[in-house]
C-alpha distance (Angstrom), angle and dihedral (degrees) to the residues before:
residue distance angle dihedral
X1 . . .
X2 3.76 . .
X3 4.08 114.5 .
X4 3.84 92.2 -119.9
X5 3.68 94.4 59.4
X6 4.05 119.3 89.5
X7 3.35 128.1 169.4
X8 4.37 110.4 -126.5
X9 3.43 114.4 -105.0
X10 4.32 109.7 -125.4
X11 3.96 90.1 -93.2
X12 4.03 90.5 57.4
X13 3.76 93.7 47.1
X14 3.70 96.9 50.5
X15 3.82 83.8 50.1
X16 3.39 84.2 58.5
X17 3.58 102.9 52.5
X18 3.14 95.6 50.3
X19 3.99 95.2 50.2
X20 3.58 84.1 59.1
X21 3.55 95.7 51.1
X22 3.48 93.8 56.1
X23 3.40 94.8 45.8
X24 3.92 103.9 91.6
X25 3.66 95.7 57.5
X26 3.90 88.7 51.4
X27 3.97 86.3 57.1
X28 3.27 88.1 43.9
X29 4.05 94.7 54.7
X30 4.04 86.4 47.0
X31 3.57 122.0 101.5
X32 3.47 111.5 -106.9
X33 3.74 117.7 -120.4
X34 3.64 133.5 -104.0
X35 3.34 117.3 -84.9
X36 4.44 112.1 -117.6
X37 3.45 113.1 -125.8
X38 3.65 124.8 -132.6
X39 3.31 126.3 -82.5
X40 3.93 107.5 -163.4
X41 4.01 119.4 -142.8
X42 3.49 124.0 -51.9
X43 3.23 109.2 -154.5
X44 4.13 125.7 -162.4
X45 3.49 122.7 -112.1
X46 3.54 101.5 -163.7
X47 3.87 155.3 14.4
X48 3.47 123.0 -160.2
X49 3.98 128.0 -173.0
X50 3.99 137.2 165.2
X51 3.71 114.9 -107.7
X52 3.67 106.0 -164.5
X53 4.10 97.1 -65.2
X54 3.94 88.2 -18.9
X55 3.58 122.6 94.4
X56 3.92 116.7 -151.1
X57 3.98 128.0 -158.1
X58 3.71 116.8 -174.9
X59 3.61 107.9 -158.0
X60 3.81 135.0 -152.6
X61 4.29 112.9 -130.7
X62 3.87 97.9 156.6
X63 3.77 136.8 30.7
X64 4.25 129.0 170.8
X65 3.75 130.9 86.0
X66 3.99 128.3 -90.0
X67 3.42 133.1 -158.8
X68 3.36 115.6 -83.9
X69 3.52 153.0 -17.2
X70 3.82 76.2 -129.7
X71 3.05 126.4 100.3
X72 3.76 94.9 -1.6
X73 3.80 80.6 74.9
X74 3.81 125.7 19.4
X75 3.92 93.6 19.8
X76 3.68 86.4 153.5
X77 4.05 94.0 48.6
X78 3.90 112.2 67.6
X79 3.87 120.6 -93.9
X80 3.71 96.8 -107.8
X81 4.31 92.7 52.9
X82 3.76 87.9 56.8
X83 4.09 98.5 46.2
X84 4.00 86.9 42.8
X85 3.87 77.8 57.2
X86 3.72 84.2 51.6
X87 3.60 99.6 50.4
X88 3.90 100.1 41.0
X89 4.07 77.0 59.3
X90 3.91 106.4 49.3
X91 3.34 93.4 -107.0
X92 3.84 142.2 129.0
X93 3.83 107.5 -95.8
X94 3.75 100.1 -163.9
X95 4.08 97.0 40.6
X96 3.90 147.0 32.2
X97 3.41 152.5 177.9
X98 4.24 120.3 -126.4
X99 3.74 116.5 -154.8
X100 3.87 111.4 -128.7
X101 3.61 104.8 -158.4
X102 3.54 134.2 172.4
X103 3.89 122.9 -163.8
X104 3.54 121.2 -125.5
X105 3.82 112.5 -176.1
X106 4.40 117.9 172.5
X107 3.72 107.3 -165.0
X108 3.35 96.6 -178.1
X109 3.55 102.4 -91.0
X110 3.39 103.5 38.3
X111 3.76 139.8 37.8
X112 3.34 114.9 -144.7
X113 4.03 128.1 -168.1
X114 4.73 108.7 -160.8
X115 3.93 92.8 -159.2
X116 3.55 133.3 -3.4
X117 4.04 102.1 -137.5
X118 3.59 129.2 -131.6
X119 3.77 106.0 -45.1
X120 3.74 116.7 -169.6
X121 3.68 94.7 -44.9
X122 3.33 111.8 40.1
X123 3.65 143.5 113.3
X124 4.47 93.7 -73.3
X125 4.09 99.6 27.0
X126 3.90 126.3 -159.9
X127 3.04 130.1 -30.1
X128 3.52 98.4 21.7
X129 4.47 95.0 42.7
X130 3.86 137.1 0.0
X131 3.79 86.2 93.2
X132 3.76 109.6 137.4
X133 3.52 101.8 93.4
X134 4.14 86.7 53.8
X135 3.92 91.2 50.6
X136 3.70 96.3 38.9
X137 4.18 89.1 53.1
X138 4.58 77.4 43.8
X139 3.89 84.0 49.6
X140 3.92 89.5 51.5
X141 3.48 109.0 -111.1
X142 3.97 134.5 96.7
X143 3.87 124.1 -126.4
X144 3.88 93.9 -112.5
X145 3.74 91.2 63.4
X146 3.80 94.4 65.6
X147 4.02 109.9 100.3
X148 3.98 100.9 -167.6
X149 3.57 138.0 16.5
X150 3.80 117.8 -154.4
X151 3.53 112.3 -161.1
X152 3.82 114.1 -158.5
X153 3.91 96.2 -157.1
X154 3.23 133.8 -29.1
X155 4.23 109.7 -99.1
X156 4.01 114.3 135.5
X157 3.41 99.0 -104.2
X158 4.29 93.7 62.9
X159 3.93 98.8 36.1
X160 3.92 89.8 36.7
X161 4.17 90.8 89.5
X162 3.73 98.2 50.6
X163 3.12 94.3 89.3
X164 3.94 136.0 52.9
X165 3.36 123.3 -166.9
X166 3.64 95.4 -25.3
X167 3.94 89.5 -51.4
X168 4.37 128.9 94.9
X169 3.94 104.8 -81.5
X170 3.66 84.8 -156.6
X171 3.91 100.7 52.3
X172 3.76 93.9 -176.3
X173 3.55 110.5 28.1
X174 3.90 129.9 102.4
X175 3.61 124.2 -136.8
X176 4.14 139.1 -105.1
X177 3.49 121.1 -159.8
X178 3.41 134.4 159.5
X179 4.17 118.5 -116.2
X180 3.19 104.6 -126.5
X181 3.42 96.3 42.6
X182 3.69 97.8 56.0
X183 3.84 86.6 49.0
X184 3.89 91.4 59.2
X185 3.41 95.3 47.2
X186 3.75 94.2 46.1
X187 3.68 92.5 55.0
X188 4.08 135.7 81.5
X189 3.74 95.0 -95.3
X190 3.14 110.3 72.1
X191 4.37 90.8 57.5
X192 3.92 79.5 50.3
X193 3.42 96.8 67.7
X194 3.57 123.0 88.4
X195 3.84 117.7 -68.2
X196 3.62 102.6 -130.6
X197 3.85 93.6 39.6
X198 3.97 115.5 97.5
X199 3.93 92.2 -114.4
X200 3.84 88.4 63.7
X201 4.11 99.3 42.9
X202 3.87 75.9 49.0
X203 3.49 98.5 56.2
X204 3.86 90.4 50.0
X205 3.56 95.1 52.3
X206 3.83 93.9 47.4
X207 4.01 90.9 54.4
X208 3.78 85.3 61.4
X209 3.94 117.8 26.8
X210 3.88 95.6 29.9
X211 3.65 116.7 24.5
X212 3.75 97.3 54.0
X213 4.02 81.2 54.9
X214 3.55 88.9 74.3
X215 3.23 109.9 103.1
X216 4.30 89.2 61.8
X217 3.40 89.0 49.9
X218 3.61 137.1 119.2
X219 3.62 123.7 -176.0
X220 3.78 135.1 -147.0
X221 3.72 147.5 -172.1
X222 3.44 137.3 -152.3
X223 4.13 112.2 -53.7
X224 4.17 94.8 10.6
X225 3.78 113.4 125.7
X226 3.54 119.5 -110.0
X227 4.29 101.2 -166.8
X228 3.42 114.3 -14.9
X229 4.53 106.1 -75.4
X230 3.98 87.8 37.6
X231 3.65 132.3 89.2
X232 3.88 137.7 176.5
X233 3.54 119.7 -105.8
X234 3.15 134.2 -152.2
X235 4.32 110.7 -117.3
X236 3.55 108.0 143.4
X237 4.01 130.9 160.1
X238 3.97 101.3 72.5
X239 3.40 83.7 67.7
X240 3.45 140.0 0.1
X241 3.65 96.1 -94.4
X242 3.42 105.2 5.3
X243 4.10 110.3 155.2
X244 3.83 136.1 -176.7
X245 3.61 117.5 -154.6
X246 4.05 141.0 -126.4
X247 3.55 118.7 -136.4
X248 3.47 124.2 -171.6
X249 4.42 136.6 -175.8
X250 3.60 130.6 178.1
X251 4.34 92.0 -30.6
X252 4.31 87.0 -42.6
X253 4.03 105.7 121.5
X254 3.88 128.0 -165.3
X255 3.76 135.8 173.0
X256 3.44 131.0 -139.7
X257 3.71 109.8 -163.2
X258 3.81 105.5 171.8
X259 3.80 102.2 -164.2
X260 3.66 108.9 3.3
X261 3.61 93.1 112.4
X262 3.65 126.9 48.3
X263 4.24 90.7 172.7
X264 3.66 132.0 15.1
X265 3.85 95.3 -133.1
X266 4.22 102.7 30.1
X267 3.67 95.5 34.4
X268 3.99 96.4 57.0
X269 4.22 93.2 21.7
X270 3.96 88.3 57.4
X271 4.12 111.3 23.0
X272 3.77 93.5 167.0
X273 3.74 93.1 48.3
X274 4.37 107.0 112.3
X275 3.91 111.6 -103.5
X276 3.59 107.7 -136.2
X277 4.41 98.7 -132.7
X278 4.46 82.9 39.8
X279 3.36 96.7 121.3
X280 3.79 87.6 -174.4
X281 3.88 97.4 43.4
X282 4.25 94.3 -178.2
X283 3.68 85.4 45.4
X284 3.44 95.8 46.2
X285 3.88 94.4 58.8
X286 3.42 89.3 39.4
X287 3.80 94.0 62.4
X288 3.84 93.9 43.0
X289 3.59 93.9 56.4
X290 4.32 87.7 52.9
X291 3.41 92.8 46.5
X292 3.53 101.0 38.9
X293 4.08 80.7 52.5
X294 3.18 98.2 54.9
X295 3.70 97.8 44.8
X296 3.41 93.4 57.8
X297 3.61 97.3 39.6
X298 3.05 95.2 56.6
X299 3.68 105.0 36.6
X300 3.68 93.3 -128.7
X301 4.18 121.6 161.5
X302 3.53 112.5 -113.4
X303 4.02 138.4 -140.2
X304 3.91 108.6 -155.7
X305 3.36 110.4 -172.0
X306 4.03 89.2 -157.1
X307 3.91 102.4 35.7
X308 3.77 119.9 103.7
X309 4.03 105.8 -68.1
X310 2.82 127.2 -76.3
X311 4.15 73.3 50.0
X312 3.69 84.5 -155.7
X313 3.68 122.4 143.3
X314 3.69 160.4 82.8
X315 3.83 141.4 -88.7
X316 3.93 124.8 -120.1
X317 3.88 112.5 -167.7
X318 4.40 93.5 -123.4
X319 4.22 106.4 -170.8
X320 3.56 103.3 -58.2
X321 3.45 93.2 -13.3
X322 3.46 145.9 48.3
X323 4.22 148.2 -105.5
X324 3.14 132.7 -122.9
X325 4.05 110.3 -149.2
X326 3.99 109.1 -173.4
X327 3.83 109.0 -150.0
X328 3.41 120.0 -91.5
X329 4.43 114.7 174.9
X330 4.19 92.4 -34.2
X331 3.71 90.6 102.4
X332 3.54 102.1 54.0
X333 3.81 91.7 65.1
């Protein structure tokens, strides 16, 4: 028994006792405390990590809840399959929050930005998105640093941020797009789809934030190299040539899959189900089951621009299905 330990003698512990007795009505004579105000949320920004000789920052452009899962996923199931989804899974059935994630990856040499949110005019508008360049400034670095933009396809909310105020938001950088996809936005048929669908208000936003971009373009298929460590891959279905993208340092692999994922849980629990903004639903599925595969396969860490942010993670084949498993330590080894 330690020297500094004694056991009280029977005076002491009835001195005790009744200290402790009186003890409520001195709290009770004290003046209560002031109450703590409430703080709100405070939401992250950003999450950096080393990939082999890369460094990665995911960062936050959008926050809120939408309606659904349904029928942003499952649109061709009924409403009460995809909230029973919902429920076996802890989570709301009626309501959810997207991750809007751009991918910024430094290799060294180069730093290069993998969609550029929703800007002012995109799919969630001020206050509540359009806030890349906010988290990228949080993340430490300032939009005229970034050396290429790689856009994964051409929806609202990841060509909304290249522009600012009518002007480049990325004053230096060159642009990544894939071939196809510029093609199909280029064309007639996009303006011939409906105008209050998302293909249209695409269309419209293309004409003006990417087209006149052009000319600082480069454009890529399936396979080419972007910077040295990424490649094109293939990920088509959402749109016509949407791709995701494999990077790679020093034997460290991660995938950017842009829009493969519209919901952690329904997305991966249901690959076949129709995506709501697919505009090729069979192809869609198609390429979530391949690239689902493959992540899990190959155990590679994943950047899902919809998942929960930090839209981190990796896929677990689950039955017929799959798992999503958002990152917890693994990527700071």
């Amino acid at each position: 028994m330690p020297r500094s330990f004694s056991m009280p003698n029977r005076r002491q512990a009835l001195a005790s006792a009744a200290a402790l007795l009186a003890a409520p009505a001195l709290l009770r004579a004290s003046p209560a405390a002031a109450t703590a105000p409430a703080l709100g949320p405070a939401p992250q920004s950003f999450q950096r990590f080393r990939l082999g000789a890369f460094e990665v920052t995911s960062l936050l452009d959008a926050g809120g809840t939408i309606d659904g899962p349904w029928p942003v996923v499952g649109e061709d199931r009924p409403e009460g399959e995809v909230e029973a989804l919902m429920r076996a899974n802890l989570l709301p059935e009626k309501r959810f929050r997207p991750g809007f994630s751009p991918t910024l990856i430094n290799t060294g040499s180069q730093l290069v930005l993998f969609d550029t949110g929703n800007g002012q005019d995109g799919f969630v508008k001020p206050p509540y998105g359009g806030w890349l360049l906010a988290s990228l400034a949080k993340a430490g670095y300032a939009p005229e640093q970034v050396d290429v933009v790689v856009i994964s396809h051409a929806h609202s909310d990841h060509i909304g941020g290249l522009l600012l105020d009518g002007r480049p938001a990325f004053p230096n950088a060159r642009y990544v797009v894939g071939e196809a996809e510029f093609a199909f936005w280029k064309s007639d048929a996009p303006l011939a789809a409906p105008k209050d669908g998302n293909v249209y208000k695409s269309a419209l936003m293309f004409a003006s934030y990417l087209a006149p971009l052009a000319d600082r373009a480069s454009f890529v298929k399936p396979g080419d190299e972007v910077v040295p460590g990424v490649h094109a891959v293939e990920a088509f279905g959402h749109t016509p040539g949407h791709l995701a993208f494999h990077v790679e340092s020093e034997g460290k692999r991660l995938l950017v899959w842009g829009d493969c994922a519209h919901h952690e849980v329904a997305s991966l629990a249901r690959p076949d189900w129709h995506a709501l903004f697919d505009q090729d639903k069979q192809a869609g599925a198609a390429t979530r089951r391949k690239i689902y595969d493959m992540a899990a396969t190959e155990r590679l860490a994943v950047a899902g621009y919809h998942t929960s942010f930090p839209s981190l993670g990796y896929v677990e084949r689950r039955g017929e299905g799959y798992r999503w498993i958002p990152v917890s330590y693994q990527l700071d080894f």
